[in-house]
SEPAVEX-768782 format. One record per residue (C-alpha): residue number from 1; x, y, z. Coordinates in Angstrom, 3 decimals. Each point is the difference from the previous one (the first is absolute). Layout:
BEGIN
{n NUM east X north Y up Z}
...
***
This chain:
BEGIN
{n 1 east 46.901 north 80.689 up 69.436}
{n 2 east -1.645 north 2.925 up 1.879}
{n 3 east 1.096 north 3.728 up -1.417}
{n 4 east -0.868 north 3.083 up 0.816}
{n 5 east 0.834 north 3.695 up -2.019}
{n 6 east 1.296 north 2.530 up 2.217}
{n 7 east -1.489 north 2.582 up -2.831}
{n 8 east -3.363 north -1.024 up 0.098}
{n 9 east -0.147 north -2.203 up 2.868}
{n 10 east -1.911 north -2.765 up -2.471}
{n 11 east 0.404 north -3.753 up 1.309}
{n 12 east 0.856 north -2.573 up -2.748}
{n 13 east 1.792 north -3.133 up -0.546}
{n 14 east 3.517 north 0.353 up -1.149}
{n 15 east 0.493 north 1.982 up -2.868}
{n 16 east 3.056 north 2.194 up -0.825}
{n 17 east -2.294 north 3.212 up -0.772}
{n 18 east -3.281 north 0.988 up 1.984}
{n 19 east -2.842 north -1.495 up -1.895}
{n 20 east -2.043 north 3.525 up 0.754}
{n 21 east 2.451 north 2.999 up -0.246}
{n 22 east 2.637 north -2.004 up -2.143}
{n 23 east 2.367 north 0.980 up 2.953}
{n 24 east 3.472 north -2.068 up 0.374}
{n 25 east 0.229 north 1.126 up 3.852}
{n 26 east -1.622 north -3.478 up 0.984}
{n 27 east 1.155 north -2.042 up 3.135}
{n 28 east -0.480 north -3.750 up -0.407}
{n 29 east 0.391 north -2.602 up 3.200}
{n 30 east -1.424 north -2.950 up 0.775}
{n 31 east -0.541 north 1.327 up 3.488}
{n 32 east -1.364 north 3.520 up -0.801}
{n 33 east -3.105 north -0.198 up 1.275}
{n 34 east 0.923 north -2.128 up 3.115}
{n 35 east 2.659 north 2.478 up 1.824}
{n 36 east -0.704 north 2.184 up 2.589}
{n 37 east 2.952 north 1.505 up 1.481}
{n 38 east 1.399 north 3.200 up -2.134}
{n 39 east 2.210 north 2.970 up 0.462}
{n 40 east -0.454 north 3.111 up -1.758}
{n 41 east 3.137 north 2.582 up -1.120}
{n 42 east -0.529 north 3.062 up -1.495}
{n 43 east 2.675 north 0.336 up -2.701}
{n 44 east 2.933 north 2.324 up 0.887}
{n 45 east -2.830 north 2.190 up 2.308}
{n 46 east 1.228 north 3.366 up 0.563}
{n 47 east 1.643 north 0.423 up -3.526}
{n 48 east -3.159 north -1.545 up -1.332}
{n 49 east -1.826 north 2.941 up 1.884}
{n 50 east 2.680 north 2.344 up -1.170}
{n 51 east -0.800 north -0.596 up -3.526}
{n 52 east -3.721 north -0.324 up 0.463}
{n 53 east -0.100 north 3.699 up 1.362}
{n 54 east 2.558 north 1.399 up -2.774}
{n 55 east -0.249 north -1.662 up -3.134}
{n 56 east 3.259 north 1.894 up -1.612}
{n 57 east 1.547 north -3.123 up 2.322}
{n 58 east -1.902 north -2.632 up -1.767}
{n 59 east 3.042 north -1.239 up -2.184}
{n 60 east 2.648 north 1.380 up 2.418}
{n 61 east 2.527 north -1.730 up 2.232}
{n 62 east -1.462 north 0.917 up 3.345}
{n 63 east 1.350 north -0.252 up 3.254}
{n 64 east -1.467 north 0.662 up 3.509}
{n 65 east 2.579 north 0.805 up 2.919}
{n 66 east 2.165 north 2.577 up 1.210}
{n 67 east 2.569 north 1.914 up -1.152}
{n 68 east 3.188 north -0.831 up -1.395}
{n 69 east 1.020 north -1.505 up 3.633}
{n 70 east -3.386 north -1.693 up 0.730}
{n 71 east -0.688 north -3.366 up -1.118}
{n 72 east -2.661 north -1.144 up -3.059}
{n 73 east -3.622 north -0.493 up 2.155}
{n 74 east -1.211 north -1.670 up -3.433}
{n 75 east 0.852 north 0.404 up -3.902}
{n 76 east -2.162 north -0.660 up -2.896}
{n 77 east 0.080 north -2.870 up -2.289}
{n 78 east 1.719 north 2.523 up -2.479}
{n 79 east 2.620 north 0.910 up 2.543}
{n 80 east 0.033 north -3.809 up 1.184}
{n 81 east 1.487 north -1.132 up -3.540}
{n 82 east 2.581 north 1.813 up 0.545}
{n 83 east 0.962 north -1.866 up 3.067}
{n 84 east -1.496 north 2.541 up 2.747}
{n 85 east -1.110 north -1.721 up 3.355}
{n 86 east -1.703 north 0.992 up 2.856}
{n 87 east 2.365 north 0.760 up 2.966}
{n 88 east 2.637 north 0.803 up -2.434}
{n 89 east 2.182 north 3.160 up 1.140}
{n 90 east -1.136 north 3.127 up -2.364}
{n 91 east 3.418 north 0.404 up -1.431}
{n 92 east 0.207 north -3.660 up -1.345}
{n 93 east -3.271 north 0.655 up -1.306}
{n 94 east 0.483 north 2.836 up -2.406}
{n 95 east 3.297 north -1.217 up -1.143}
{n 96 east -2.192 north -3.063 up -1.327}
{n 97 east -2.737 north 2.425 up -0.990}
{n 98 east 0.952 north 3.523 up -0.237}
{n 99 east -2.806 north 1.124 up -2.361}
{n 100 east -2.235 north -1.382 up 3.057}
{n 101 east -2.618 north 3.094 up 1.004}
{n 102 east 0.307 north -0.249 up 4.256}
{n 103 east -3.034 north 0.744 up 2.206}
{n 104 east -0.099 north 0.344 up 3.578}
{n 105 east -2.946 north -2.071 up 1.198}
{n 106 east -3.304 north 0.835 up 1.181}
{n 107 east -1.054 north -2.233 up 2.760}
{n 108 east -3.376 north 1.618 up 0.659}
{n 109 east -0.817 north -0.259 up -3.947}
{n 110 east 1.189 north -3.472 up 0.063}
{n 111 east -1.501 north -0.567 up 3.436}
{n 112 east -3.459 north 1.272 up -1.547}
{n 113 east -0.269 north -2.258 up -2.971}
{n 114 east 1.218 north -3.349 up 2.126}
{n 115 east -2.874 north 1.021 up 2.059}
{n 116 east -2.468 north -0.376 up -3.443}
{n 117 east 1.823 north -2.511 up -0.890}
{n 118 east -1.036 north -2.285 up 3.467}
{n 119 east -3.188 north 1.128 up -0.342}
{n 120 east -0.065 north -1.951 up -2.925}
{n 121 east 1.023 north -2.641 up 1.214}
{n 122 east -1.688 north -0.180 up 3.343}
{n 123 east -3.243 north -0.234 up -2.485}
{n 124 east 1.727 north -3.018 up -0.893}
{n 125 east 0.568 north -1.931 up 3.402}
{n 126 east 0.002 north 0.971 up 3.759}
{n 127 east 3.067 north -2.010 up -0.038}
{n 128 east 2.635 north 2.601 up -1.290}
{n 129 east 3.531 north 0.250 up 1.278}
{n 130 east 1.433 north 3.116 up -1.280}
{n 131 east 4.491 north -0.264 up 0.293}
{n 132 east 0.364 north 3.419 up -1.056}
{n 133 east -1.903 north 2.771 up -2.123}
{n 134 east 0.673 north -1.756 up -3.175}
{n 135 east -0.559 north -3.383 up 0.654}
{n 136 east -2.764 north -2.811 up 1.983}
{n 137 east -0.753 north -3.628 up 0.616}
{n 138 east -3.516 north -1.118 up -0.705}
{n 139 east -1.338 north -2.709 up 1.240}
{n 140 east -3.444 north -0.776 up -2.248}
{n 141 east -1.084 north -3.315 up 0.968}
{n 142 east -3.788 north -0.231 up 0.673}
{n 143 east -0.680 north 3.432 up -2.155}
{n 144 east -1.034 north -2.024 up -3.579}
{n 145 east -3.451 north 0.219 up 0.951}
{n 146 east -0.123 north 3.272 up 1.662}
{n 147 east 1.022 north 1.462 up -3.909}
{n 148 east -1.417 north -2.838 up -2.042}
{n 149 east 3.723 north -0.130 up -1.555}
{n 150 east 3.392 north -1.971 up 1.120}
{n 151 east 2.531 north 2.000 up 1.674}
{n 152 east 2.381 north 0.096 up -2.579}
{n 153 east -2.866 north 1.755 up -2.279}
{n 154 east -0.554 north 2.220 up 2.770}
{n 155 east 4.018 north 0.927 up 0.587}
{n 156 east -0.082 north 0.676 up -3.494}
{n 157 east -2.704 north 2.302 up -0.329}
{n 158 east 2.035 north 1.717 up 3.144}
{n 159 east 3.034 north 1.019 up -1.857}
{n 160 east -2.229 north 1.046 up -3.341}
{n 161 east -2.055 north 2.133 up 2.254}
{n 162 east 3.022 north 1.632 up 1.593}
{n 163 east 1.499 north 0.468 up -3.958}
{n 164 east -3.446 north 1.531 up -0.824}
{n 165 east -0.414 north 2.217 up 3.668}
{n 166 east 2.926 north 1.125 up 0.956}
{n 167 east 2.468 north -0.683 up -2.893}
{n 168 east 2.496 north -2.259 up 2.246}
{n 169 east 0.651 north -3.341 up -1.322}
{n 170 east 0.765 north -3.291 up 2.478}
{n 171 east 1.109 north -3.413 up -0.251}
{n 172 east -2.210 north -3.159 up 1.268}
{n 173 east 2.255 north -3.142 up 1.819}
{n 174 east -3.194 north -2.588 up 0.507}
{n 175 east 0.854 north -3.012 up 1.793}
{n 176 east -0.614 north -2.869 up 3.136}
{n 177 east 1.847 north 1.885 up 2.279}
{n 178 east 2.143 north 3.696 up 0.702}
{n 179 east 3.124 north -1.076 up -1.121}
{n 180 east -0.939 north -1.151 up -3.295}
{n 181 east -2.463 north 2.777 up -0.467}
{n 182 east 2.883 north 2.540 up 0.769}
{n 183 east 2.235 north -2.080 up -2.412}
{n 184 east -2.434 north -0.194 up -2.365}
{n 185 east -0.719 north 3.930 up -0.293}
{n 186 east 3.696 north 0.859 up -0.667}
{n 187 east -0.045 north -2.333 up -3.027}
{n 188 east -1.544 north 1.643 up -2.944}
{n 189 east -0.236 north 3.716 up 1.099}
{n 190 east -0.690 north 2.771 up -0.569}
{n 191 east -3.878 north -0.723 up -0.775}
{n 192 east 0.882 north -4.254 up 0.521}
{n 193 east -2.682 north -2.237 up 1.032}
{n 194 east 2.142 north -3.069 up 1.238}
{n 195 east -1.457 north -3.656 up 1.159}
{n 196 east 1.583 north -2.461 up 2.290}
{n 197 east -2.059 north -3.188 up 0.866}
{n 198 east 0.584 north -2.655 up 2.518}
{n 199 east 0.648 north -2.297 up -2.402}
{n 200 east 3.017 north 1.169 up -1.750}
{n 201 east 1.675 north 1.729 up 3.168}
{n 202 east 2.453 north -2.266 up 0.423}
{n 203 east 0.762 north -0.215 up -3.617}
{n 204 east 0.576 north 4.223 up 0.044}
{n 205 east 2.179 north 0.423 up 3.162}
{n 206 east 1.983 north -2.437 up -0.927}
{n 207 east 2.847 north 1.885 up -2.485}
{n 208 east -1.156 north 3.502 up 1.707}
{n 209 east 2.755 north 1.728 up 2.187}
{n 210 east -0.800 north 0.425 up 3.908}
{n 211 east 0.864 north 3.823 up -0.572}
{n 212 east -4.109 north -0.058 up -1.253}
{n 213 east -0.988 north -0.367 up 3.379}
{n 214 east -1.107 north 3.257 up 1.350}
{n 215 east 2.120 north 0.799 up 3.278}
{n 216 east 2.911 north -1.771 up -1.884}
{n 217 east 2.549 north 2.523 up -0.393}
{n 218 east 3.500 north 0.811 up -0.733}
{n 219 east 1.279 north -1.501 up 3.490}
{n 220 east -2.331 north -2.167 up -0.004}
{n 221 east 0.969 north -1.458 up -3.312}
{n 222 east 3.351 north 0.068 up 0.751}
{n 223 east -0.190 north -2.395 up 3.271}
{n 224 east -2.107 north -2.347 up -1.744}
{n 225 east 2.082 north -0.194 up -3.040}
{n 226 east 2.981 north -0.705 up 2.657}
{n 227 east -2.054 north -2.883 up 0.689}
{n 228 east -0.306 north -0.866 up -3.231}
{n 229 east -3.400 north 0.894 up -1.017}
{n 230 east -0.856 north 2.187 up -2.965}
{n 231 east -3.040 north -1.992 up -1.044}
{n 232 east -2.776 north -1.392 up 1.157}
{n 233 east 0.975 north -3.001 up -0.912}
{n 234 east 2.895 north 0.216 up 2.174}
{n 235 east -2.388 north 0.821 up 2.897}
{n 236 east -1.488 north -3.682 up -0.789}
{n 237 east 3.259 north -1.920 up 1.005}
{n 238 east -0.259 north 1.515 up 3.552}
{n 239 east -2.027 north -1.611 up 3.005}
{n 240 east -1.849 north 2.499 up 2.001}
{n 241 east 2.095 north -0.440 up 2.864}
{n 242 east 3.076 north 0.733 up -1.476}
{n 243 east -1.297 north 3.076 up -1.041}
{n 244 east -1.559 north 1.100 up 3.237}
{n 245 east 3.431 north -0.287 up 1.609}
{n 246 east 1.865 north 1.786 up -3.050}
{n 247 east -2.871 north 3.126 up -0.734}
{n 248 east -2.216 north -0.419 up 3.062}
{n 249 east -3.280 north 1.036 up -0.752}
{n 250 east 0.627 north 1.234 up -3.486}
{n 251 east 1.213 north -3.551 up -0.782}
{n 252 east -3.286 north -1.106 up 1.677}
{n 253 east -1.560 north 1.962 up -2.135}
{n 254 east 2.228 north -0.786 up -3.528}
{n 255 east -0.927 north -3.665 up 0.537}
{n 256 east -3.658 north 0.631 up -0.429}
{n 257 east 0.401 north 2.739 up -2.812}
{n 258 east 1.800 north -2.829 up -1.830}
{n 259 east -2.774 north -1.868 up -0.251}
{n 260 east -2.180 north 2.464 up -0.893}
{n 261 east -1.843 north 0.198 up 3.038}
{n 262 east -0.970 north 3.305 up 1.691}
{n 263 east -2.842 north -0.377 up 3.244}
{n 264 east 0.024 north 3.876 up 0.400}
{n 265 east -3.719 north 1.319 up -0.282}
{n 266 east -0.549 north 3.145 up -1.531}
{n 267 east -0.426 north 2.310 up 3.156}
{n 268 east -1.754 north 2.442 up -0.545}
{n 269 east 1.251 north 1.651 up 3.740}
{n 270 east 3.476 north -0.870 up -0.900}
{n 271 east 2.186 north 1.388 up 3.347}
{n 272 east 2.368 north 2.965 up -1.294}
{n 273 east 3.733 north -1.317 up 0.930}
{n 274 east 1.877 north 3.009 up 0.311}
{n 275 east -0.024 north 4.067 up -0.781}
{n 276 east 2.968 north 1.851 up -1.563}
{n 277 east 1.417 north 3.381 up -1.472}
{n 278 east 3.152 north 0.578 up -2.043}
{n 279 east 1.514 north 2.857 up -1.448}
{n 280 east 2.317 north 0.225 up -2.548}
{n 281 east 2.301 north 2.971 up 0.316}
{n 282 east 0.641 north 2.660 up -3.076}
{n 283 east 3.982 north -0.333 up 0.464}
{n 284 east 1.792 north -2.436 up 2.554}
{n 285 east 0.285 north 0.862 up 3.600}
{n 286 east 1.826 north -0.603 up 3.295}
{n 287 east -0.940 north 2.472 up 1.599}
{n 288 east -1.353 north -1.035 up 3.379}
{n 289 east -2.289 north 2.794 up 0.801}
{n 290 east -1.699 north -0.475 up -3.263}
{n 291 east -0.297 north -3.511 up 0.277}
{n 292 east -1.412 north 0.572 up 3.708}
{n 293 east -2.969 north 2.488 up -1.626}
{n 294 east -0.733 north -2.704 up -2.366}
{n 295 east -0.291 north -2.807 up 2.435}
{n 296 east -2.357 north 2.464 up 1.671}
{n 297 east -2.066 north 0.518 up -2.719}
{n 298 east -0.172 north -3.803 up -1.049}
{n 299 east -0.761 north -0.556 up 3.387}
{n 300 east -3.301 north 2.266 up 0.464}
{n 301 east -1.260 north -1.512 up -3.448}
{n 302 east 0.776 north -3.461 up 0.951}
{n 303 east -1.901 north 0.948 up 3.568}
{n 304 east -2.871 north 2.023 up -1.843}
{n 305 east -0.867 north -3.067 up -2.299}
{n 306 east -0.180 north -2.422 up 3.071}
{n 307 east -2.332 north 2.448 up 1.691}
{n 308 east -2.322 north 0.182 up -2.756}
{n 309 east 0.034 north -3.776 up -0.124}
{n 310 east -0.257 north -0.519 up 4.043}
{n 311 east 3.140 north -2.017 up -0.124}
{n 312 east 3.269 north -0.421 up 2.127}
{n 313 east 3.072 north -1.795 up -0.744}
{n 314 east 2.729 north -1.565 up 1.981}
{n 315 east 2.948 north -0.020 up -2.658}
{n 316 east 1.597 north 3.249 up -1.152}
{n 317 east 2.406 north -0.462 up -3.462}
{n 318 east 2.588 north 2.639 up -1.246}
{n 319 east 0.428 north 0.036 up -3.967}
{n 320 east 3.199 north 1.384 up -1.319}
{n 321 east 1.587 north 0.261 up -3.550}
{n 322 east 3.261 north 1.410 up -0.435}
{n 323 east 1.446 north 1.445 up -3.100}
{n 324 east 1.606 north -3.228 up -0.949}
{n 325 east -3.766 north -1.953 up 0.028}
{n 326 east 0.352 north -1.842 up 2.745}
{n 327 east -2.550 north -0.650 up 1.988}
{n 328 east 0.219 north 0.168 up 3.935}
{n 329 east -2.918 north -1.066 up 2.184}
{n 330 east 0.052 north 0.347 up 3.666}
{n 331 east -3.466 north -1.268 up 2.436}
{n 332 east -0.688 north -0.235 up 3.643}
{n 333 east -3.143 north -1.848 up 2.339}
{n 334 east -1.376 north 2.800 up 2.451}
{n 335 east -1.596 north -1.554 up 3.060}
{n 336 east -3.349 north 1.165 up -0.206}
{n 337 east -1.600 north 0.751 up -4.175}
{n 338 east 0.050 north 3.949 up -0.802}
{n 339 east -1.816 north 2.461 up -2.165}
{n 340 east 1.771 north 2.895 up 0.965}
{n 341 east 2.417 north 2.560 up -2.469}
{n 342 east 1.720 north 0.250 up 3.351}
{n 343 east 0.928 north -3.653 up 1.031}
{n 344 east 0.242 north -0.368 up -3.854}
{n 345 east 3.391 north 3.104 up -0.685}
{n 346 east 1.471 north -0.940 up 3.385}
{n 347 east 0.550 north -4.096 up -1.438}
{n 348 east 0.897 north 1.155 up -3.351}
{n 349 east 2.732 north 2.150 up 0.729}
{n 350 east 1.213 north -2.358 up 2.339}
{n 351 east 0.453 north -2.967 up -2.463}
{n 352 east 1.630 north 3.432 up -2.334}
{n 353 east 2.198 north 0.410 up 2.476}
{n 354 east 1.249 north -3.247 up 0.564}
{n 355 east 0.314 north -0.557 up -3.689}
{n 356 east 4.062 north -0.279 up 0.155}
{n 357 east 1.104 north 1.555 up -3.001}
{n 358 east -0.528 north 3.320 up -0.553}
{n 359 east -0.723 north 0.539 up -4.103}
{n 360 east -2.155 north 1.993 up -2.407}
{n 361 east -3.665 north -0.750 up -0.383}
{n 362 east -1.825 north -0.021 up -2.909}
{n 363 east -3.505 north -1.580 up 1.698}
{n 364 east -1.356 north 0.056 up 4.244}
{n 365 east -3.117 north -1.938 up 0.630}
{n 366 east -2.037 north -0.798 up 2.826}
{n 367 east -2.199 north -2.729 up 0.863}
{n 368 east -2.731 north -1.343 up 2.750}
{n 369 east -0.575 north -4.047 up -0.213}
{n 370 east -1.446 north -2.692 up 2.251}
{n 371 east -2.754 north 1.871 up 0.313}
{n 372 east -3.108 north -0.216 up 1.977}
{n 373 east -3.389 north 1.762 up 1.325}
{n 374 east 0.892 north 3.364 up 1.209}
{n 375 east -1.408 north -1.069 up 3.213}
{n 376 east 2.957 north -2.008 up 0.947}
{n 377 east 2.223 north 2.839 up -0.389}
{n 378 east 2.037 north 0.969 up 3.407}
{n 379 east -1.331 north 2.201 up 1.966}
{n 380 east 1.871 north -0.339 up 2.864}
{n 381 east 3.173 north 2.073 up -0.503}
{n 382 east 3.265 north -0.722 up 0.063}
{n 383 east 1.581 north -0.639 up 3.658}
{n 384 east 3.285 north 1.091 up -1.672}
{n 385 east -0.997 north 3.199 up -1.416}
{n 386 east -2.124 north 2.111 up 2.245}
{n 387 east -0.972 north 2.153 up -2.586}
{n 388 east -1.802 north -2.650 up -2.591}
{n 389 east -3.065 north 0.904 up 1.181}
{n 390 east -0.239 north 3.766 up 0.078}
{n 391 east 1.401 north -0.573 up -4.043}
{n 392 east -2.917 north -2.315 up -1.013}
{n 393 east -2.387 north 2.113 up 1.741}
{n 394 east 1.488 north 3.141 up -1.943}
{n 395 east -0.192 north -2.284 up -2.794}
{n 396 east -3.903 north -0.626 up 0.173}
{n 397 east -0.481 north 3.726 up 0.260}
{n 398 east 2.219 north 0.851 up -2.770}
{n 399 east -2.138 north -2.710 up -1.603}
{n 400 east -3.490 north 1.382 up 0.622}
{n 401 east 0.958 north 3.709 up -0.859}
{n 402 east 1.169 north -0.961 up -3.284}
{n 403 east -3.509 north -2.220 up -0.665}
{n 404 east -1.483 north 3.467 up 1.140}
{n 405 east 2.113 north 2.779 up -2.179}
{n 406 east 1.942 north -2.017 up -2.434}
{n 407 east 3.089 north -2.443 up -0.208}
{n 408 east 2.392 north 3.303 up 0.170}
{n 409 east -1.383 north 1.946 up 3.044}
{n 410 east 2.891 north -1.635 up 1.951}
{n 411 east 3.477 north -1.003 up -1.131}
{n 412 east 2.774 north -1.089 up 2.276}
{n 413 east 3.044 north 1.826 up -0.638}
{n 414 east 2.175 north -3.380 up -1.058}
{n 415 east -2.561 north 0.059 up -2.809}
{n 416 east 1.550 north 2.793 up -1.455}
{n 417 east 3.376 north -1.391 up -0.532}
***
């Protein structure tokens, strides 16, 4: 059976040790050298980074967020035993894990060593789909004889040369397809090198819970398991009809999944969906002017990222969390797609202000989706506001002086709530 050490990258048949460096880190599959399709997660990313830049962290329980109000961003695998999750409010973390050291993050460090890391990979395949800084799908079909090795050899000498580079360690999900790659990363990490061939798909979905799916979550789960379906097994007994007209497209899309069959390609030009900011506040507010400067601010960075990717979007969305954790999400269609902070505040406060209850507020976000080429934004006006126009003009020359003397050369004076 073909085998492979993830040590020495050494090709063997099956042998519990490495027959060169005596290793035991050996990955065995009848299918190793025949897969393709992998994704690629760095382990616990910005702790990893954390630790690799401050080694007094190395055996520490380390977690990456804000402060006690914010929520965990990611937690090492120390931190992680002791049942700390991402998203998981600060305070429920440190009563889990009070010894835990806390570090704000560093986007631009983490930013900077993604970017080596995709270099890395890009050396690998032109057909790289990164899903965030710390994780990619790779497709490697057709590279065997561009490296004169398999792609699974190749994936492994990726992650060794990111331990030996840059001192971040990642987990390897190699498979027919994206779903079972993704699956198939999460299995063995941190530093896992997990197999899934066609032939035993059906025989490992069968037992596994549909909460594995990636887009599956809590509501999710719970309608499905309202349905009756926990397992994929239980997915089985349905027709593909039936759950059309229960899930719509996500039942579409279960029916397939349950079968182990994924026809997304690895796009390497994969469309962004949406843009969002959040905020989470450093005590709980109601306090409507404050909440106006944030929806402001959240605004203008929601309106400078679509700028600096040329797109527009048609649906505005209102986050809220109140002091009692419950969520509260508002959205509305504008008639013609917008990039502007402008178009952006005056839609968010309106969904705030039709939010009925009036309560404390722990989180505000807002978010841009349905987007498209900036070149379809409106440029018309608005027939109903006279003054639309004169704003997005002052709003391209507030734009350009700032490109010219810095992001703070002009603030409005909402900002400064």
């Amino acid at each position: 059976m073909p085998s492979l050490c993830k040590s020495c990258l050494t090709t063997f048949d099956h042998a519990p040790r490495c027959p060169t460096c005596r290793s035991p880190r050996v990955v065995t599959h009848d299918e190793l050298f025949d897969l393709s399709i992998a994704h690629m997660d760095c382990d616990a990313f910005y702790a990893s980074v954390e630790k690799r830049d401050n080694p007094d962290l190395a055996d520490k329980p380390v977690i990456i967020g804000g402060g006690r109000r914010g929520v965990v961003s990611t937690a090492c695998y120390v931190a992680r035993i002791r049942g700390v999750r991402s998203a998981m409010p600060m305070f429920q973390a440190l009563k889990l894990c009070p010894e835990a050291v806390v570090i704000k993050p560093r986007m631009h460090v983490y930013a900077e060593v993604s970017q080596q890391i995709r270099q890395m990979m890009t050396e690998l395949t032109p057909a790289l789909q990164p899903l965030s800084l710390d994780e990619a799908f790779l497709d490697m079909s057709g590279t065997e004889k561009l490296h004169g090795a398999p792609p699974a050899v190749m994936l492994a000498r990726l992650v060794k040369r990111m331990q030996d580079e840059l001192g971040i360690t990642g987990s390897i999900g190699l498979s027919h397809n994206k779903f079972l790659a993704k699956v198939a990363s999460d299995l063995e990490k941190p530093r896992g090198f997990s197999v899934i061939g066609k032939a035993e798909t059906a025989d490992f979905l069968h037992d596994k819970p549909v909460r594995m799916i990636w887009g599956v979550g809590a509501a999710s789960q719970a309608s499905l398991e309202r349905a009756g379906i926990r397992t994929f097994t239980d997915l089985l007994r349905w027709e593909r009809d039936d759950l059309f007209k229960r899930f719509g497209q996500m039942g579409d899309r279960l029916y397939h999944l349950a079968r182990g069959q994924d026809h997304r390609q690895v796009n390497a030009r994969e469309p962004v969906k949406s843009i969002s900011n959040e905020t989470t506040f450093g005590e709980d507010t109601g306090d409507p002017d404050i909440l106006d400067g944030h929806i402001w601010r959240l605004s203008e960075k929601v309106a400078d990222r679509a700028k600096a990717k040329g797109l527009a979007g048609r649906v505005v969305t209102l986050k809220l969390k109140t002091d009692e954790f419950k969520t509260i999400s508002r959205r509305h269609t504008l008639h013609d797609p917008t990039q502007l902070a402008d178009v952006l505040y005056r839609e968010a406060r309106t969904l705030f202000d039709a939010v009925p209850s009036r309560s404390q507020y722990r989180l505000i976000g807002v978010g841009l989706s349905n987007l498209v080429d900036e070149g379809q934004a409106g440029l018309a006006g608005d027939l109903l506001d006279p003054q639309a126009t004169t704003r997005s003009k002052a709003e391209r020359a507030t734009d350009a002086i700032r490109e010219r003397f810095g992001k703070d050369a002009i603030k409005k004076g909402r900002a400064l709530r």
